[in-house]
C-alpha positions as CSV (number, residue, x, y, z in Angstrom):
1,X,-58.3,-61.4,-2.2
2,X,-57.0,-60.1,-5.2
3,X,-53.6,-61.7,-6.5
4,X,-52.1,-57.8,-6.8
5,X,-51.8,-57.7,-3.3
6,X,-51.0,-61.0,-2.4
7,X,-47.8,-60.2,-4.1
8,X,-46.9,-57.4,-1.0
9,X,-44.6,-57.7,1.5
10,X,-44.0,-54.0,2.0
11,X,-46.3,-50.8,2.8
12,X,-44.7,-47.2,3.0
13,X,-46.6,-45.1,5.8
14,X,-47.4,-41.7,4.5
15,X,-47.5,-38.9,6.8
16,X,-48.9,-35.6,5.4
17,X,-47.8,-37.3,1.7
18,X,-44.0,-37.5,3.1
19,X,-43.1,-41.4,3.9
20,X,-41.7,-41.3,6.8
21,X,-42.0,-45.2,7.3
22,X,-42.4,-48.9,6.1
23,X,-44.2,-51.7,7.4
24,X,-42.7,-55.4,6.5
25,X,-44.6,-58.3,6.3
26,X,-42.2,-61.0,7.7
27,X,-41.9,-64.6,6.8
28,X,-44.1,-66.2,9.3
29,X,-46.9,-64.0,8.8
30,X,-45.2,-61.5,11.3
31,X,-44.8,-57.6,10.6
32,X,-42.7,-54.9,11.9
33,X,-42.5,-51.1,11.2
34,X,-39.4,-49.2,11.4
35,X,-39.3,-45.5,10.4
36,X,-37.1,-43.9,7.8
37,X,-33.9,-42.5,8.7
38,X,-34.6,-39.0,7.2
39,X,-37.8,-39.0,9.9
40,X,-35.6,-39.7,12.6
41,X,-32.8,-37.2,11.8
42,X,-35.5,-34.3,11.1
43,X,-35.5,-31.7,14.2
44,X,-38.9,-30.7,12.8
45,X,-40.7,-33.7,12.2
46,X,-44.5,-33.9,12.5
47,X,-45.8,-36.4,15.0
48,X,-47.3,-39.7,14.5
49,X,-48.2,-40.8,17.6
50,X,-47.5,-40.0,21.3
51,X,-46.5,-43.9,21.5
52,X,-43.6,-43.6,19.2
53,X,-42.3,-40.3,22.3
54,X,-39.3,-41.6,24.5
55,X,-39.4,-40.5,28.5
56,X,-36.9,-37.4,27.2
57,X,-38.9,-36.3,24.4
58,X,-37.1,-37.9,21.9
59,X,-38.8,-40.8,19.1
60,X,-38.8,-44.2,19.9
61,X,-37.0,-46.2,17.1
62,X,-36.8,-49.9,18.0
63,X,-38.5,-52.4,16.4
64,X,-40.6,-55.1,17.3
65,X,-42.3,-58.0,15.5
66,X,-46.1,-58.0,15.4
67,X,-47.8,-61.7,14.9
68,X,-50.2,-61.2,12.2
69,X,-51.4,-58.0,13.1
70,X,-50.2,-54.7,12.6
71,X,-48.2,-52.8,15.5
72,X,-51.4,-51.1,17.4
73,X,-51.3,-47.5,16.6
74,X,-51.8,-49.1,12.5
75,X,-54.2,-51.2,13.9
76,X,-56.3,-49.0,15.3
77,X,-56.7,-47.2,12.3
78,X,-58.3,-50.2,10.5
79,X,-62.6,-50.7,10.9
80,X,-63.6,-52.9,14.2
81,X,-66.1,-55.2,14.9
82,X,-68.4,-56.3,11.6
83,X,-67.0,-53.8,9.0
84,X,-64.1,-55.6,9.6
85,X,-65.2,-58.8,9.7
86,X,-67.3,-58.3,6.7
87,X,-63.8,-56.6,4.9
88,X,-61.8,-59.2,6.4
89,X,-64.0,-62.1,4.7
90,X,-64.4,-60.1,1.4
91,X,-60.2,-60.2,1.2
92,X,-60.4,-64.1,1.6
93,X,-58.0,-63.5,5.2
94,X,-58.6,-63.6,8.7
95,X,-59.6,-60.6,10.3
96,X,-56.2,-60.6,12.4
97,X,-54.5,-60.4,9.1
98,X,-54.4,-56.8,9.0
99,X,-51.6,-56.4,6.4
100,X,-54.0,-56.8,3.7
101,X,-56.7,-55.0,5.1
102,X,-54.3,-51.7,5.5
103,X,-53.2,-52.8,1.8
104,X,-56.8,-52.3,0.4
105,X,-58.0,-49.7,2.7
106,X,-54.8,-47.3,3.4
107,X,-55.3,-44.6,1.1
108,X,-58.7,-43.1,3.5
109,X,-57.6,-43.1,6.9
110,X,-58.2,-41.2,10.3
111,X,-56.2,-38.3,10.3
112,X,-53.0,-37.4,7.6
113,X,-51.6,-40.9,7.9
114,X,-51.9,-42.8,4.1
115,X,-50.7,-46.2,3.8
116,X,-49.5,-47.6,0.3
117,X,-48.0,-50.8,-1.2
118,X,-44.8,-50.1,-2.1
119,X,-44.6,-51.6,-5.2
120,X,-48.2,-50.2,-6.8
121,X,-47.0,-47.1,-7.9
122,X,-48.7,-47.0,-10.9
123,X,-52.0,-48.0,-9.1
124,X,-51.8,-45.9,-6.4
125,X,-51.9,-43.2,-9.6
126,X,-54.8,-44.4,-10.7
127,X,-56.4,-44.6,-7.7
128,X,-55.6,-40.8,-7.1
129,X,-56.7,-39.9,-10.3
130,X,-59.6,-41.1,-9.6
131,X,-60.5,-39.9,-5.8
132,X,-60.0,-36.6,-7.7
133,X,-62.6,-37.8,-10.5
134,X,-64.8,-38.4,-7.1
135,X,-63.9,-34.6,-5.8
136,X,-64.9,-32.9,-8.9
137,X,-68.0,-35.3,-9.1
138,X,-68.8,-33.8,-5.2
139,X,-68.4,-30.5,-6.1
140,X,-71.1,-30.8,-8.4
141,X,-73.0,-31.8,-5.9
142,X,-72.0,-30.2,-3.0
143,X,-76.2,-30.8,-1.5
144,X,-76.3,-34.6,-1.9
145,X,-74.5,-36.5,1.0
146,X,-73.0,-39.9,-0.9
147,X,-71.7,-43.2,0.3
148,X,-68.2,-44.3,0.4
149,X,-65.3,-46.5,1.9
150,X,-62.2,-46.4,0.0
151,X,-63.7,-48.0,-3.2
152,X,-65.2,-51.0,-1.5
153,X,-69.1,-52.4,-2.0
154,X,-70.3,-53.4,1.1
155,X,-73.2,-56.0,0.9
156,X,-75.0,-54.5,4.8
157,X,-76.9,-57.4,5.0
158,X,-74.0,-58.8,6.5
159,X,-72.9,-55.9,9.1
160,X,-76.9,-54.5,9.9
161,X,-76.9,-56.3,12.9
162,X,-74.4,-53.9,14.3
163,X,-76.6,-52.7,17.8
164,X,-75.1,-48.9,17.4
165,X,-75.9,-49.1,13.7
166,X,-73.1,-48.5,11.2
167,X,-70.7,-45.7,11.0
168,X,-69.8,-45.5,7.5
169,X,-67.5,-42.3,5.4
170,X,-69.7,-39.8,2.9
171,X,-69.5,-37.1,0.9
172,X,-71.3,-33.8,-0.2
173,X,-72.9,-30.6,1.4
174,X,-69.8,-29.2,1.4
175,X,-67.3,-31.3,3.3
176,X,-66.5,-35.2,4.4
177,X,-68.5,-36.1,6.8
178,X,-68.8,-39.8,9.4
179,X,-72.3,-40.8,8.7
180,X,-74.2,-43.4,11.3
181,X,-76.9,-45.1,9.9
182,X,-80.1,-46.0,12.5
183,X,-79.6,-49.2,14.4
184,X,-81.9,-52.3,13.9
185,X,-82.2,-53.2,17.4
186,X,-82.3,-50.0,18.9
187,X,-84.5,-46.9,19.1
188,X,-83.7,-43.3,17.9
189,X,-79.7,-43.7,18.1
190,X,-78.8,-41.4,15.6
191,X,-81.8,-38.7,17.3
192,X,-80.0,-39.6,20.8
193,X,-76.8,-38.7,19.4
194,X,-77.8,-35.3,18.2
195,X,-79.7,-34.4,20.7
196,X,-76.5,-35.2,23.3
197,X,-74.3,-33.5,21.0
198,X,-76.0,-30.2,20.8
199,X,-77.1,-30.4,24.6
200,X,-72.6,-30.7,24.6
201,X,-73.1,-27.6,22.7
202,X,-75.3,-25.3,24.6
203,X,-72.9,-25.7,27.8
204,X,-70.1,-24.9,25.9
205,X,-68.1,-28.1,24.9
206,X,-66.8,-27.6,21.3
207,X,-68.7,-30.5,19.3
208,X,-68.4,-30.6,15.1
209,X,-70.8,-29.7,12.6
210,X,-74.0,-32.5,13.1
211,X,-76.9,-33.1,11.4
212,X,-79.9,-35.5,11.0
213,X,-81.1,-36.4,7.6
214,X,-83.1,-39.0,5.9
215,X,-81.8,-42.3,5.2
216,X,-83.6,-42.0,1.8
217,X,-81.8,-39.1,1.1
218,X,-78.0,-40.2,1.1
219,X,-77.1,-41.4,-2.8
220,X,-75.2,-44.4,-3.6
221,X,-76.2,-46.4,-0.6
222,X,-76.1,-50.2,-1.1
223,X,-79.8,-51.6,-1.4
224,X,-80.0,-53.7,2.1
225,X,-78.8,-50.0,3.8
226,X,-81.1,-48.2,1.4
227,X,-84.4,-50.0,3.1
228,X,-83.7,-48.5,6.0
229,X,-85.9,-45.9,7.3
230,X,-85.6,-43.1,9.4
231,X,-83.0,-40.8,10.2
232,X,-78.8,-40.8,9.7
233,X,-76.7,-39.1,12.2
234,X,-74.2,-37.0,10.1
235,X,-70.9,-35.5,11.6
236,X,-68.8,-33.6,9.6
237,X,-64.9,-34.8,10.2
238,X,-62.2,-32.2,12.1
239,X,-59.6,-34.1,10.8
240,X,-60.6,-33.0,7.1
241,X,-60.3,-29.2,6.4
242,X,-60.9,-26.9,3.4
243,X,-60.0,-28.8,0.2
244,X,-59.7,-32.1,1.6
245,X,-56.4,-30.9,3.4
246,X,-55.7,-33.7,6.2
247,X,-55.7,-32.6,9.8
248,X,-53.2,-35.5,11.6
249,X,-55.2,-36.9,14.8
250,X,-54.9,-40.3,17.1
251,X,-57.3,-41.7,19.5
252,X,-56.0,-43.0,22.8
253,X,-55.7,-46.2,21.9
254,X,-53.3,-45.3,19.8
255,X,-51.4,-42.9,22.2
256,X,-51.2,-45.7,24.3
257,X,-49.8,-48.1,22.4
258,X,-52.9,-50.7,23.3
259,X,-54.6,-53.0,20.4
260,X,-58.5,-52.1,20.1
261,X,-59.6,-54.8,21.6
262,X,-58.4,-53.2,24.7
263,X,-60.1,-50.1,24.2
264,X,-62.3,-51.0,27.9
265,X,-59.5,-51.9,29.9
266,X,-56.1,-51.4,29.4
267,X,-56.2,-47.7,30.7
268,X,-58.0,-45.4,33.0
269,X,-59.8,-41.6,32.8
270,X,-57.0,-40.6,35.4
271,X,-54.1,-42.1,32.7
272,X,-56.2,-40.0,30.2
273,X,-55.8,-36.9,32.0
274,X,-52.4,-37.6,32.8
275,X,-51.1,-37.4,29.2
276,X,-53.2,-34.5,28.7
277,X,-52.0,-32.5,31.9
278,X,-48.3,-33.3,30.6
279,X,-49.1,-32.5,26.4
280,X,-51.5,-30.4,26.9
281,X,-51.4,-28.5,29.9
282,X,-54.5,-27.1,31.5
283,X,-57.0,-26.0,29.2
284,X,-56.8,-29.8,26.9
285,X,-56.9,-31.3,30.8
286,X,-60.2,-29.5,32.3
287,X,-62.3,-29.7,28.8
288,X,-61.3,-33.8,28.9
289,X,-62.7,-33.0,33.1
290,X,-65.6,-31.5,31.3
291,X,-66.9,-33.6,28.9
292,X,-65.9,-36.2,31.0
293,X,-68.0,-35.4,34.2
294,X,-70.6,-34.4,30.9
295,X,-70.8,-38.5,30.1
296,X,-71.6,-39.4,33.5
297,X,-74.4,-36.7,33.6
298,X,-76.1,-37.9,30.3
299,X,-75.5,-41.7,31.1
300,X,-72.7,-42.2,28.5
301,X,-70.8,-45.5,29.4
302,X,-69.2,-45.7,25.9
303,X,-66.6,-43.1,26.4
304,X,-63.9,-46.0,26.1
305,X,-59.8,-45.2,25.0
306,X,-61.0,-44.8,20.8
307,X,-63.9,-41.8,22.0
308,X,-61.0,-39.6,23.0
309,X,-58.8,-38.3,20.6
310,X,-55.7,-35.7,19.6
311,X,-55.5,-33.3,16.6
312,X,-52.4,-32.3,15.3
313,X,-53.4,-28.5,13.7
314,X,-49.6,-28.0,13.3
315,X,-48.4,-31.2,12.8
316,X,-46.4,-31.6,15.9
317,X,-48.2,-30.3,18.7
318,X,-51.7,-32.2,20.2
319,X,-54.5,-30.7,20.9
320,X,-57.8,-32.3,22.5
321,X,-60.1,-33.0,19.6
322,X,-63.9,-31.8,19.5
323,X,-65.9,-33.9,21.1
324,X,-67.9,-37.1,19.3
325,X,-69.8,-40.1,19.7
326,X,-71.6,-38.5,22.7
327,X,-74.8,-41.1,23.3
328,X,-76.6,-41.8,26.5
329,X,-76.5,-45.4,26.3
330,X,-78.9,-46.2,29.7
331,X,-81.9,-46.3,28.1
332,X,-80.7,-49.2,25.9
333,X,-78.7,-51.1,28.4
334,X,-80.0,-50.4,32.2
335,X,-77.4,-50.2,34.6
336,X,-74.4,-50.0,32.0
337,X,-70.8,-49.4,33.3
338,X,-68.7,-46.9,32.4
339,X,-66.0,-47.8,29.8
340,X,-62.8,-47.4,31.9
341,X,-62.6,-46.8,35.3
342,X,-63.4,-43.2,37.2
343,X,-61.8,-42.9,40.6
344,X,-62.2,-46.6,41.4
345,X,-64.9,-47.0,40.0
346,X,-66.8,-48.4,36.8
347,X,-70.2,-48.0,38.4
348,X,-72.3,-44.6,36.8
349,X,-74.2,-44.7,40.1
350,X,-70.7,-44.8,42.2
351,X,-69.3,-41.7,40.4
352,X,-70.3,-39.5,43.7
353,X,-68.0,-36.2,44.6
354,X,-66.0,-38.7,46.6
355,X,-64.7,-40.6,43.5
356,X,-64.3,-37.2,41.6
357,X,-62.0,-36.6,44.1
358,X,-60.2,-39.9,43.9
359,X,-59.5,-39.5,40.6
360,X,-58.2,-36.3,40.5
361,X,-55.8,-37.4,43.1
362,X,-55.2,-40.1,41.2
363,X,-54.2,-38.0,38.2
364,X,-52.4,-35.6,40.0
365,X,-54.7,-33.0,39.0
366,X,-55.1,-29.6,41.1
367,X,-58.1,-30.3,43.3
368,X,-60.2,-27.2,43.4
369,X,-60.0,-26.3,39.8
370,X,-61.6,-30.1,38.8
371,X,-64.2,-29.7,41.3
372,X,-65.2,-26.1,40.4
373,X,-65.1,-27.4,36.7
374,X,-67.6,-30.3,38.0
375,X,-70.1,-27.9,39.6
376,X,-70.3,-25.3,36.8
377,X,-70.7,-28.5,34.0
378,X,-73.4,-29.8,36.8
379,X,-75.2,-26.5,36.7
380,X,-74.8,-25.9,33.1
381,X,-76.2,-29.1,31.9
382,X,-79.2,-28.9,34.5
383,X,-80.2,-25.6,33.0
384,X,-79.3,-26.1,29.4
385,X,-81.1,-29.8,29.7
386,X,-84.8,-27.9,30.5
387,X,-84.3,-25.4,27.7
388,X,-83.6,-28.0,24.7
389,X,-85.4,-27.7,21.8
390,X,-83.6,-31.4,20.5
391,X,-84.8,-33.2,23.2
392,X,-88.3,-33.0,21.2
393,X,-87.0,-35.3,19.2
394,X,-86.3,-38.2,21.4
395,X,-89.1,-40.7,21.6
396,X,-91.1,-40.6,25.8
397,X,-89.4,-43.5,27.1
398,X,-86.0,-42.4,26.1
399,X,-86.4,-38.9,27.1
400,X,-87.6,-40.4,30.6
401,X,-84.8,-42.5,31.4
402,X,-82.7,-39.6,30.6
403,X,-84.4,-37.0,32.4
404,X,-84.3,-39.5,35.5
405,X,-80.4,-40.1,34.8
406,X,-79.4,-36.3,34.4
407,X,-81.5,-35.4,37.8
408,X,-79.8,-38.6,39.6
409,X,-76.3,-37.9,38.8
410,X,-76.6,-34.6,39.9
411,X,-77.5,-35.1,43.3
412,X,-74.5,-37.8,43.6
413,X,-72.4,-35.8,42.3
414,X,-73.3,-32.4,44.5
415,X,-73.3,-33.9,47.9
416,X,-70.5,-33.5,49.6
């Protein structure tokens, strides 16, 4: 780890470029974030997270030690599985030792929050002069897709094994973009991906800009990702607008308050709708009862707490995001559970019109709105499913399990 940032014990939290926060590391390897009194005092001040809201609306302000990693909404916004244990070895620190991590990574996060050491003022310059040497360089070359991560070299040898493939940043063709390179163990993930996203599409659910492009053709890859053939899955970011201006967003891990690890268990769909019947109101909750009762239909157990997400357009109000990471996962894993539970329920072949019901009882959602909402994404999906001109794409096997998936589900989920 490089000595400049062993020397830093303190991180301000940017929000929208205003600091509205610090993070201290502790003796004892412990941290804490408390927010800045000019935050708290502002009537009008943009939202960080749903987990920071009191029971009467207000912001939560008490502090509380974290052991080595960061409190969970900062957490979450750090890289999981081998990213970060790849980043975590190249900084020389355990990969619980988030401090550091947020200290080399901060200034490229999900949504408008920035993180910066306190004391690097002069480097933080730097690095923004030269992120806009980068802009300029992407401007020039607005029809070439190119690698990034916050100014770190990854050597992939060491994260290829990933089974989803890896999800890394990129610029060019006009915008910032989340680009998912093919996975080494399984088939046509980034194909499966687009073709789910765009069957999302056709029945209405709002889905960002997607598209698949050679592997060969995305500049400044590292040489291990470079080999790779076939196609990347690129979708273009909603939380990054015209000019690089940053659209605030949080995942529901975050909302929560939960660490990522418990992105499978530590809440349900019905919780999910909950928050969004009370933030949202109707129209966030029956597009969350869409694309949800969408997942089961296409055989999408991954849906976990980090696959549903906020926006902030304002800066203070949420907003259901578009929808992402939309992959039918049975024909890589036969008889996969869903993420989180579904009216009792973790089984894909259990979710029947029964458990609908159960869990919109459960969340305390109006009962004939959800089901009609079930039977016209049923009906849409079935007819949008035959008409697909993606589905081409997927390879027989694939395109058979799905086929078999979408035509089971909708006979569970009809009867009754």
């Amino acid at each position: 780890m490089s000595s400049e940032f062993q020397k830093v014990n303190a991180l301000g939290v940017y929000l929208h470029d205003r600091r509205i926060g610090i993070i201290n590391r502790l003796v004892g390897d412990s941290h804490i974030f408390a927010f800045e009194q000019d935050y708290i005092d502002d009537p009008n001040r943009p939202t960080l997270s749903l987990s920071y809201k009191s029971r009467t609306g207000g912001l939560i302000t008490s502090v509380r030690q974290v052991s080595r990693r960061l409190p969970p909404f900062f957490s979450n916004l750090l890289p999981e599985g081998h990213l970060r244990d790849y980043l975590a070895e190249k900084a020389g620190v355990k990969k619980e030792r988030e401090f550091y991590l947020m200290a080399v990574l901060g200034a490229d996060l999900a949504g408008a929050v920035t993180v910066k050491p306190i004391d690097a003022g002069e480097r933080e310059h730097q690095h923004d002069h030269d992120r806009h040497g980068h802009e300029e360089e992407d401007q020039q070359q607005k029809n070439i897709l190119r690698f990034s991560l916050a100014g770190v070299q990854l050597k992939f040898s060491a994260v290829m094994e990933a089974s989803g493939g890896l999800t890394i940043p990129a610029h060019g063709v006009g915008g910032s973009w989340i680009t998912k390179l093919p996975s080494t163990q399984h088939a046509a993930v980034p194909e499966n991906e687009y073709a789910m996203l765009e069957l999302a599409r056709a029945i209405g659910i709002q889905v960002p800009s997607i598209r698949l492009v050679s592997v060969a053709e995305i500049e400044a890859l590292p040489p291990d990702a470079a080999r790779l053939k076939g196609k990347a899955l690129a979708v273009e970011r909603f939380d990054r607008a015209a000019g690089g201006h940053r659209i605030h967003m949080e995942d529901f891990a975050q909302v929560f308050g939960l660490f990522p690890d418990d992105k499978y268990g530590g809440r349900s769909y019905a919780n999910i709708a909950a928050v969004l019947w009370a933030e949202t109101g109707e129209e966030g909750t029956y597009e969350f009862v869409r694309r949800l009762m969408f997942s089961v239909l296409i055989g999408n157990a991954d849906m976990h707490l980090k696959n549903w997400s906020l926006l902030y357009p304002d800066g203070r109000t949420p907003i259901l995001s578009p929808a992402y990471d939309f992959v039918s996962t049975v024909p890589y894993i036969p008889g996969d559970s869903l993420a989180l539970s579904f009216g009792k329920t973790k089984s894909l072949d259990g979710v029947t019109a029964d458990q609908v019901r159960r869990f919109a009882d459960t969340a305390r959602l109006p009962m004939k709105p959800v089901m009609d909402i079930v039977r016209e994404t049923v009906e849409r999906t079935e007819r949008a499913w035959k008409e697909l001109p993606q589905k081409d794409l997927l390879p027989h096997d694939i395109l058979k399990v799905i086929d078999g998936q979408i035509a089971n589900a909708i006979a569970r989920t009809t009867l009754g």
